[in-house]
C-alpha positions as CSV (number, residue, x, y, z in Angstrom):
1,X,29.5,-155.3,42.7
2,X,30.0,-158.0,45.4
3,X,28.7,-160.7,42.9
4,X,30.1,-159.3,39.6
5,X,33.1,-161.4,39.1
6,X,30.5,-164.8,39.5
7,X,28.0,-163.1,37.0
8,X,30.6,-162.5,34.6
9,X,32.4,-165.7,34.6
10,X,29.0,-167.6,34.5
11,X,27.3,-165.4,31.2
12,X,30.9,-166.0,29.7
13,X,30.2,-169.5,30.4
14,X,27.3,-169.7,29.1
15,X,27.6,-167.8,26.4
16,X,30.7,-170.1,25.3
17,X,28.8,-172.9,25.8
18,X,25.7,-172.2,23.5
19,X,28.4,-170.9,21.3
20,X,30.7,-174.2,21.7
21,X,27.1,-176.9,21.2
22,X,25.6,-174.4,18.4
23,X,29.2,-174.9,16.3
24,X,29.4,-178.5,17.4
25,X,26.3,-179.2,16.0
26,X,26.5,-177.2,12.8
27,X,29.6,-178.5,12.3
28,X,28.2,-182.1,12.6
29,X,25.3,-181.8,11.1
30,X,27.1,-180.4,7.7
31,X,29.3,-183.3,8.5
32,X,26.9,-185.5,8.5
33,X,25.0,-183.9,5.4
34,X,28.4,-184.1,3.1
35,X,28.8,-188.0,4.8
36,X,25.4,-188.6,3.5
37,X,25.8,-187.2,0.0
38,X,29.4,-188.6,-0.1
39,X,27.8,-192.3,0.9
40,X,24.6,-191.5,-1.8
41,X,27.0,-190.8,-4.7
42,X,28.4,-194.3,-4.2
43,X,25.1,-196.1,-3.3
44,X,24.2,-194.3,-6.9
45,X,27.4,-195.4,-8.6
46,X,27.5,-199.1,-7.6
47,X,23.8,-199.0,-8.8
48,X,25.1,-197.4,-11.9
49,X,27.6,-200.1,-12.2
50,X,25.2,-203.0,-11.6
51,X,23.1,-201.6,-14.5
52,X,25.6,-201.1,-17.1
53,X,27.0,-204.4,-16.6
54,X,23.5,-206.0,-17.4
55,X,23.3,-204.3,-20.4
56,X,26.6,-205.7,-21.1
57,X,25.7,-209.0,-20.6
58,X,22.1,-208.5,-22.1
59,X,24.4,-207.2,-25.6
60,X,26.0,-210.1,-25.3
61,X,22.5,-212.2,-25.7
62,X,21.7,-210.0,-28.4
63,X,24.7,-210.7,-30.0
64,X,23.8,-214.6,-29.9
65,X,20.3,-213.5,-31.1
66,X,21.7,-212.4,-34.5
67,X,23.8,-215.6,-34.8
68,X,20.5,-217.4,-34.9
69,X,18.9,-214.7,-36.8
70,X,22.1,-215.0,-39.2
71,X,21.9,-219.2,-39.9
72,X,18.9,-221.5,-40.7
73,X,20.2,-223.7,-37.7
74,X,23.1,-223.2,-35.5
75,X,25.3,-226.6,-34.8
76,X,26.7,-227.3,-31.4
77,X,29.9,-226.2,-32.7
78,X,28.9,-223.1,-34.2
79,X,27.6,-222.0,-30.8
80,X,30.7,-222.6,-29.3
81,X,33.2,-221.3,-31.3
82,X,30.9,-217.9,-30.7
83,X,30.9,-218.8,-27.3
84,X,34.8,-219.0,-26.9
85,X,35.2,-216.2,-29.3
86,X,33.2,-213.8,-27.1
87,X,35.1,-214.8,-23.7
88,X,31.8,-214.9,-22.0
89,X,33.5,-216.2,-18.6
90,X,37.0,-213.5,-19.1
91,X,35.3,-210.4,-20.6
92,X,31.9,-210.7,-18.5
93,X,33.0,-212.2,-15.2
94,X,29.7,-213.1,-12.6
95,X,27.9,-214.6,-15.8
96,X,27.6,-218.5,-15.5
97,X,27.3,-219.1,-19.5
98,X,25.9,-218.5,-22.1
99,X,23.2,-221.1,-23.6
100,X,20.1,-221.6,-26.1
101,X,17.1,-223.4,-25.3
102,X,14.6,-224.5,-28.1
103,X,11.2,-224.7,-28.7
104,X,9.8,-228.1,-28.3
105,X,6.8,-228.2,-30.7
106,X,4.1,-230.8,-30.2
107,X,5.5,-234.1,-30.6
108,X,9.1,-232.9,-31.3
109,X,10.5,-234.0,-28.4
110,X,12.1,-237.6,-29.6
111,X,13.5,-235.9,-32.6
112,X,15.2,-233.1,-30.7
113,X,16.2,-235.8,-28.6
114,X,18.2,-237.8,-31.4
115,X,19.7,-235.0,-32.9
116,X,21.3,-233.8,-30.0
117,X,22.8,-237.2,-29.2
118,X,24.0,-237.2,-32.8
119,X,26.2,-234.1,-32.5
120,X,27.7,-235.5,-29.7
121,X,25.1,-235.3,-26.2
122,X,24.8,-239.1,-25.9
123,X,23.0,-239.2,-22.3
124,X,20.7,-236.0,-23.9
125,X,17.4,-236.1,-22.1
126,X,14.2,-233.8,-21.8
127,X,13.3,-233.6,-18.5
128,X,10.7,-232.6,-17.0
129,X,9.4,-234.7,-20.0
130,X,7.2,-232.5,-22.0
131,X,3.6,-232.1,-21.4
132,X,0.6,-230.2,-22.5
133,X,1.3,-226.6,-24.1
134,X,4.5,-225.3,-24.5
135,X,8.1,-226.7,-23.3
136,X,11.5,-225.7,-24.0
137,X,14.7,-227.8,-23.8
138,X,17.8,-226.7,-23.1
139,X,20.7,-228.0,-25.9
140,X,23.5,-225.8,-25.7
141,X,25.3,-224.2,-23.2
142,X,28.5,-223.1,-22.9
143,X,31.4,-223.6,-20.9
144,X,30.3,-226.8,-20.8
145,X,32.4,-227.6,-17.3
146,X,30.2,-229.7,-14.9
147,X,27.6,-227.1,-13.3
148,X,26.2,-226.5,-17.2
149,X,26.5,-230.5,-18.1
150,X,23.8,-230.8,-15.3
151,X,21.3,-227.8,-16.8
152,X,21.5,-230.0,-20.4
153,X,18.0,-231.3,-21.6
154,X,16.1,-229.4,-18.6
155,X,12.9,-227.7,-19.6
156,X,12.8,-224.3,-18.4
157,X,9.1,-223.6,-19.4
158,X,8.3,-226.3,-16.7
159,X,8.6,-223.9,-14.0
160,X,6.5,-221.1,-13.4
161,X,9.0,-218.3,-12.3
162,X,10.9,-219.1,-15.5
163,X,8.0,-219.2,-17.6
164,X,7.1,-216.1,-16.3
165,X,9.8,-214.1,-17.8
166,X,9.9,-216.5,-21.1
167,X,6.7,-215.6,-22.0
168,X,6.8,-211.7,-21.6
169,X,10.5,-212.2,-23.8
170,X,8.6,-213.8,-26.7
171,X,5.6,-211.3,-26.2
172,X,7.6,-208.1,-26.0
173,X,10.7,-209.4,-28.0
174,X,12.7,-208.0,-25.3
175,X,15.3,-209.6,-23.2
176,X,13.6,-210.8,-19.7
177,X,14.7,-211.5,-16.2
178,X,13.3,-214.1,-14.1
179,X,12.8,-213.6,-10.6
180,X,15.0,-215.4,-7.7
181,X,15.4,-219.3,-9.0
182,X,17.9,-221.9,-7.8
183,X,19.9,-222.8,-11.1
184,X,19.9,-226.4,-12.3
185,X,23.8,-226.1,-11.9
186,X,23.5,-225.5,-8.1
187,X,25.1,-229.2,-7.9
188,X,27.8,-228.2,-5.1
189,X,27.1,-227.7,-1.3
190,X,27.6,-223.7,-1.7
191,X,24.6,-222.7,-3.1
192,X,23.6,-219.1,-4.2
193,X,20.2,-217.7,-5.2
194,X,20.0,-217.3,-8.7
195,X,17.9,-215.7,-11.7
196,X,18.2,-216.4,-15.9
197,X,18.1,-213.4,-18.5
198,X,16.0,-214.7,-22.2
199,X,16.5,-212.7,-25.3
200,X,14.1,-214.2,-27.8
201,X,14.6,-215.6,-31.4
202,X,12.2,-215.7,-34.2
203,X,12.2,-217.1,-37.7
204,X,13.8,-215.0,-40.1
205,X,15.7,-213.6,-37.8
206,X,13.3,-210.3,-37.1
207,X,10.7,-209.3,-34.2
208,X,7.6,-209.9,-35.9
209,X,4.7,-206.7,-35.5
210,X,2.2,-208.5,-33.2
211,X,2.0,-210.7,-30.1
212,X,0.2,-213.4,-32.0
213,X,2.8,-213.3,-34.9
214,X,5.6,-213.7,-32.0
215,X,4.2,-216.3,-30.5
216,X,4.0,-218.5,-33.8
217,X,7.4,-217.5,-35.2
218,X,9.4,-218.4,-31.6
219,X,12.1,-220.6,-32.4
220,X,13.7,-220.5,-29.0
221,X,15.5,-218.3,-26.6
222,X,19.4,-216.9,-25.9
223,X,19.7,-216.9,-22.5
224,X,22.9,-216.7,-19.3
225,X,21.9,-218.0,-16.0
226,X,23.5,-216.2,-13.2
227,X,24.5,-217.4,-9.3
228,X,23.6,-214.0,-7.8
229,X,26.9,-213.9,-5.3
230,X,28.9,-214.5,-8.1
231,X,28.1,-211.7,-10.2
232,X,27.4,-209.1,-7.2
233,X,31.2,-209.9,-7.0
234,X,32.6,-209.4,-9.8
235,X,30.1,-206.1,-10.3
236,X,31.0,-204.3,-6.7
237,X,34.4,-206.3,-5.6
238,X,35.3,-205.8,-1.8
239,X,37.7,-203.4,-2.5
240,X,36.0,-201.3,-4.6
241,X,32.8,-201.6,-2.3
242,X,34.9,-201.0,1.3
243,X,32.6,-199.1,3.2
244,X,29.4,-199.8,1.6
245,X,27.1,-202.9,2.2
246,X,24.5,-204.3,0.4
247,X,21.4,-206.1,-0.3
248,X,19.5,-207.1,-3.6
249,X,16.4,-208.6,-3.5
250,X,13.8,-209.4,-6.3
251,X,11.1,-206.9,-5.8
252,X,10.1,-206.1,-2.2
253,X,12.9,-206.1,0.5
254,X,11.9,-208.8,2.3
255,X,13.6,-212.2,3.3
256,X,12.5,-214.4,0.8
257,X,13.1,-212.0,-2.3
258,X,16.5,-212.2,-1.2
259,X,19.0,-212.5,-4.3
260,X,22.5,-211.8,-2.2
261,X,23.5,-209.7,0.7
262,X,26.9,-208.5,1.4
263,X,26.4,-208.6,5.5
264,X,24.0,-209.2,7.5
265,X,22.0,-205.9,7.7
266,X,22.8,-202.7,8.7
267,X,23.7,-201.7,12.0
268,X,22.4,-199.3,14.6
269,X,23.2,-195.8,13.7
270,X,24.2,-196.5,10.1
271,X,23.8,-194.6,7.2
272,X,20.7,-196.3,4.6
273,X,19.9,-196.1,1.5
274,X,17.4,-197.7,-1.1
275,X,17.2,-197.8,-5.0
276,X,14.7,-199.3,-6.8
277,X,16.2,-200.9,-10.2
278,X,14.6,-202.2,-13.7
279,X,16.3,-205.0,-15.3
280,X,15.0,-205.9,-18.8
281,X,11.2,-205.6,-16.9
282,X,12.0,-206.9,-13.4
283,X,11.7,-204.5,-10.1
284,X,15.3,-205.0,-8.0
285,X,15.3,-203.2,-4.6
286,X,19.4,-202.7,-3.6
287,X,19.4,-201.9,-0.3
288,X,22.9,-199.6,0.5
289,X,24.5,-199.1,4.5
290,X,27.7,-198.3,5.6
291,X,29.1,-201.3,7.6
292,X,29.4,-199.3,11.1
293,X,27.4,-196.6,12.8
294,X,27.8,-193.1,11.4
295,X,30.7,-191.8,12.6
296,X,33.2,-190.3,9.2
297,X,35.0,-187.4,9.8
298,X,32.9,-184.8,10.2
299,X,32.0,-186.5,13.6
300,X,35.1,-186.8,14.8
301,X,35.4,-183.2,13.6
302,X,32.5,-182.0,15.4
303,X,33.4,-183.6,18.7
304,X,37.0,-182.1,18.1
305,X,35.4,-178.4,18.0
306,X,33.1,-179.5,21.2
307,X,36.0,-180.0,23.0
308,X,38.0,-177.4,22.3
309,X,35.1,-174.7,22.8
310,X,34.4,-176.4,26.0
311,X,38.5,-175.9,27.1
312,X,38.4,-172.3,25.2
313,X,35.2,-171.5,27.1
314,X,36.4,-172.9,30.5
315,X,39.5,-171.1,30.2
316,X,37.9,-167.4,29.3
317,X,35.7,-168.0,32.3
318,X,38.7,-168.8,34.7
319,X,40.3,-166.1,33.1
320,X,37.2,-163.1,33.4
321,X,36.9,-164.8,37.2
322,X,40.3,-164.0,38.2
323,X,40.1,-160.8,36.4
324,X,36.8,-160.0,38.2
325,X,38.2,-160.9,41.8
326,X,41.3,-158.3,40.8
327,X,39.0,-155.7,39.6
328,X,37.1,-155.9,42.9
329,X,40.5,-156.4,45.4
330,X,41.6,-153.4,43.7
331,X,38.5,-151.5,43.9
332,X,38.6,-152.7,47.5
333,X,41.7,-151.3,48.1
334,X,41.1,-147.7,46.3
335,X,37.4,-147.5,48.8
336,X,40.0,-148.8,52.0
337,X,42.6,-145.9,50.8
338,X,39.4,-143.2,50.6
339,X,38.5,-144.4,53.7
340,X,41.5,-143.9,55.5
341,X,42.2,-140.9,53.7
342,X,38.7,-139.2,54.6
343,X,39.8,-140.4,58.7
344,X,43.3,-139.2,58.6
345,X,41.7,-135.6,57.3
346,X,39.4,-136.1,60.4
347,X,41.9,-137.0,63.1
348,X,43.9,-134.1,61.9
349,X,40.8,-131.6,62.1
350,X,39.8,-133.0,65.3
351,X,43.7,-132.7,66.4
352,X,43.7,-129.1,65.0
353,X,40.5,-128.6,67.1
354,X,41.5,-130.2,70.3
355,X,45.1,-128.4,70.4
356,X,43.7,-125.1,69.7
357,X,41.0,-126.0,73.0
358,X,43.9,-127.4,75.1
359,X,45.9,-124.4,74.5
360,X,42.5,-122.3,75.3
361,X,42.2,-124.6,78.4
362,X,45.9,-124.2,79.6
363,X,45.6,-120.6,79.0
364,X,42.5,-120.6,81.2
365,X,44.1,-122.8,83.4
366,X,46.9,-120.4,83.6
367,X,44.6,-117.2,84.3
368,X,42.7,-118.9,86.9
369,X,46.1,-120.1,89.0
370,X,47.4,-116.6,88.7
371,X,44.3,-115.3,90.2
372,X,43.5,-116.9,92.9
373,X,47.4,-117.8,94.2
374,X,48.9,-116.1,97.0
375,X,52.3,-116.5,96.1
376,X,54.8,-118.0,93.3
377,X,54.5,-121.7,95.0
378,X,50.9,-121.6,95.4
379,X,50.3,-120.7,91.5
380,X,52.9,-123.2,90.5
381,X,51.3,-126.1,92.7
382,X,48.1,-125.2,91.7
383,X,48.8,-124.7,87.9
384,X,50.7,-128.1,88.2
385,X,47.6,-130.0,90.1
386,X,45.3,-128.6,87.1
387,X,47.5,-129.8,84.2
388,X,47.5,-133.1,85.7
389,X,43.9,-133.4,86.3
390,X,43.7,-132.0,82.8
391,X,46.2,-134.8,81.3
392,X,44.2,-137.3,83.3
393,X,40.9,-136.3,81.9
394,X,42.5,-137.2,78.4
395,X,43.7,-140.1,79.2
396,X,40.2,-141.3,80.2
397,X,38.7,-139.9,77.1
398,X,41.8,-141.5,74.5
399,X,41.3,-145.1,76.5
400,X,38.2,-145.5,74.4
401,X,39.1,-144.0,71.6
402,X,37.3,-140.4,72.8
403,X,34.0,-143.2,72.0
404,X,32.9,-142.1,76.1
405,X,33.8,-142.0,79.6
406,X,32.7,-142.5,83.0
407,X,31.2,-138.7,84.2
408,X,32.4,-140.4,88.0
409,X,35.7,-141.0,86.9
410,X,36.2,-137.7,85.0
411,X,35.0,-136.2,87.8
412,X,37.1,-137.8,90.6
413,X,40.0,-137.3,88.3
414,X,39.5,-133.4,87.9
415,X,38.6,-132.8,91.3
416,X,41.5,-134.6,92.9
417,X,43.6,-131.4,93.3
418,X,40.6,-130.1,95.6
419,X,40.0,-133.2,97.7
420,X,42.2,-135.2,97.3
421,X,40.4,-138.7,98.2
422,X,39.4,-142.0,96.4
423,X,35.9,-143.1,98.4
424,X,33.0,-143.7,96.4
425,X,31.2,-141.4,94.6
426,X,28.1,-141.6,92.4
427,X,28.6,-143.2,88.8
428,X,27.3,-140.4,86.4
429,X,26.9,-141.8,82.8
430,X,28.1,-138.8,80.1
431,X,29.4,-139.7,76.7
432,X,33.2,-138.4,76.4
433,X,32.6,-135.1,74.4
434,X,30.0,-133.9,77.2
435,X,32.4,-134.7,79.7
436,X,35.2,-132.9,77.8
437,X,33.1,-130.4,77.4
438,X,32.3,-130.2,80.7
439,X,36.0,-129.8,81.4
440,X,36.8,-127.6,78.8
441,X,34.0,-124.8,80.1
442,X,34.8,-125.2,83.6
443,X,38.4,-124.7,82.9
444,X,37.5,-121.8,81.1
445,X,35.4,-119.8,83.0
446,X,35.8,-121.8,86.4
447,X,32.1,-122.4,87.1
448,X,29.8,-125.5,85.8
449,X,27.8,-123.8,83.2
450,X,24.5,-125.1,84.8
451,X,22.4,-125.5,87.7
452,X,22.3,-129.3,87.2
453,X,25.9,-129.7,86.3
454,X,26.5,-128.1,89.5
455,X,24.8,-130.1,91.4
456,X,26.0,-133.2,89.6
457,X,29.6,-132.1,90.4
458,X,28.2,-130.9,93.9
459,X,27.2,-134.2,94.6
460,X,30.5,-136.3,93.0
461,X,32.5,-133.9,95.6
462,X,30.7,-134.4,98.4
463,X,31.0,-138.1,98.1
464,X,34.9,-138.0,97.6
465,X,35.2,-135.3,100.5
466,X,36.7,-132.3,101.7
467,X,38.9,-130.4,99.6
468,X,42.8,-130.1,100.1
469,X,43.8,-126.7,102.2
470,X,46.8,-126.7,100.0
471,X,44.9,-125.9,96.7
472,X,43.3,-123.4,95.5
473,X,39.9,-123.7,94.4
């Protein structure tokens, strides 16, 4: 009982405790779950995004395709006015142009050369200058604004990472995407990785059946060269990509496969997410974070139920504690009221029992003075002496609380009407209620009620003295 209102208050504690971290952290974790899904549906979307607007581009390629497919040669102008008619730079921003490079055959290269300064490219020039096998010259490219004038005349099948995704264009007679390049047109300071997209074009216009009938019917490719940062740009803009980071690279994430990143990297704590990506045959890997360490609502949620089950629980065990120390004060009080109760029933028995004996002993008292008196003043003296010894005798007892007295000083008090003197006398050690009782018999019936009592008495008057003539024994 004693440690009931700590118990209490504690298991309340702890019970609202578990109770506060167990909701906490369901209530976080679902957080976090829905945070997650929330942060995967937009990692899939800008994906999503990225992809269509290749296809896009890659129709637009196509569409050049069937220009070629639909004219026994294409002029400069031609290609331009389909150029400017398609808006490539309005309608398909992140796109650095659209252009054609040809297929160089064996000793073609000085004619290509003069007809492309005779529609108008007088400083037209091959370069690398062709070499064993195949080689391919860039001759149009539009916008022609000065980062395409510097890609004029190069020869893409030169380098190996182009070539790469030429060839499997011409052998599949799909479109093809390099892997990360630096563009020709990467004349200014800010430089960006880039990569090139080839749709391929045969004679007569149609993929031819076989591999070996492509390769001999290849007139030349359709192609857009892209500056990575640029078209990651225009494809997830800041404001439509607040809250989500990036990184694309060609193939595996690592440094050097690096197309364009949007930070950094991801913090500690954030959220992560990878997609692997096809475009027209080439592995991307997008890497997706959020920008700062997970922390979206249903964190702040969860710490905002933590707290309040900690204040709720603190409170209910403050409360039960209080309640507890009540309970106990007033069982406390209800035991002290039985208590007191049960002793005031005893004092009044005991009362009830000790004034029915003093009346006995006053009545014996009484009998005895009459008795033995030889007149009206003897009886009264004596009656008075006894009653005083008797009053005395109950004082000694009531000074301790009827707990004991002194048999030497009950003694000398009751046998001061008989002798009358204070000397010393032997100290006899009774508790109270024999000493009372004493008393009580030999005020009774006048005599001790034993031999040894007697002598006890005997021995307490002969050390006080001889008795008073005046009173009656």
């Amino acid at each position: 009982m004693r440690r009931w209102p700590f118990a209490l208050p504690a298991a309340v504690a702890a019970v609202g405790l578990a109770a506060t971290l167990a909701a906490g952290f369901l209530i976080g974790r679902a957080g976090e779950v829905r945070e997650r899904l929330e942060f995967e549906t937009r990692a899939e979307a800008a994906s999503d995004a990225l992809a269509d607007r290749m296809d896009t581009y890659m129709a637009v390629l196509r569409a050049g395709a069937g220009l070629f497919a639909a004219s026994e040669a294409v002029s400069l102008e031609e290609f331009r006015a389909f150029a400017e008619r398609v808006e490539v730079q309005a309608r398909y921003p992140g796109v650095q142009g659209v252009g054609f490079s040809i297929r160089i055959p064996p000793g073609g290269a000085a004619a290509i050369t003069a007809r492309m300064r005779a529609a108008g490219s007088e400083d037209f020039t091959i370069r690398p200058t062709p070499g064993a096998g195949h080689n391919h010259a860039i001759v149009y490219l539009e916008p022609m604004d000065d980062r395409n004038r510097a890609a004029i005349g190069f020869n893409m099948h030169s380098n190996s990472v182009r070539r790469e995704a030429m060839d499997r264009a011409r052998d599949t007679g799909l479109p093809a995407l390099t892997g990360k390049v630096r563009l020709v047109q990467e004349i200014h300071p800010e430089k960006q990785a880039g990569f090139l997209v080839y749709e391929p074009v045969y004679e007569g216009g149609a993929v031819p059946g076989t591999v070996a009938e492509r390769r001999t019917r290849l007139t030349g490719y359709v192609y857009a060269p892209f500056r990575a940062g640029d078209l990651l740009h225009a494809v997830l803009p800041p404001e439509e990509a607040e809250g989500l980071d990036y990184a694309i690279y060609d193939g595996e994430p690592q440094v050097e496969n690096l197309l364009h990143a949007s930070s950094s990297g991801p913090p500690r704590g954030a959220l992560v997410s990878t997609r692997a990506l096809e475009i027209a045959g080439r592995p991307w890997t997008i890497v997706y974070w959020t920008p700062h360490a997970w922390a979206g609502p249903g964190h702040y949620t969860a710490m905002g139920v933590v707290l309040a089950g900690l204040a709720i629980t603190g409170l209910l065990a403050v409360a039960t504690l209080y309640q507890g120390r009540a309970r106990l004060a007033a069982e406390r009080e209800v035991e002290a009221r039985r208590v007191a109760a049960a002793r005031q029933r005893l004092l009044l028995d005991e009362l009830n029992h000790r004034v029915k004996n003093t009346l006995a002993t006053v009545q014996s008292i009484a009998a005895q003075s009459l008795r033995h008196g030889a007149d009206v003043n003897s009886v009264r003296k004596t009656f008075e002496a006894r009653l005083i010894a008797l009053s005395e005798a109950h004082n000694l007892l009531t000074r301790d609380n009827w707990r004991g007295a002194s048999l030497a000083d009950l003694a000398r008090t009751e046998l001061e009407p008989y002798g009358g003197g204070r000397r010393g006398a032997h100290v006899f050690e009774r508790t109270g209620s024999l000493a009372s009782a004493q008393h009580r018999r030999r005020a009774r019936h006048g005599v001790p009620r034993t031999r040894h009592q007697c002598d006890q008495v005997r021995g307490a008057v002969e050390r006080i003295g001889p008795r008073r003539p005046d009173v009656e024994p």
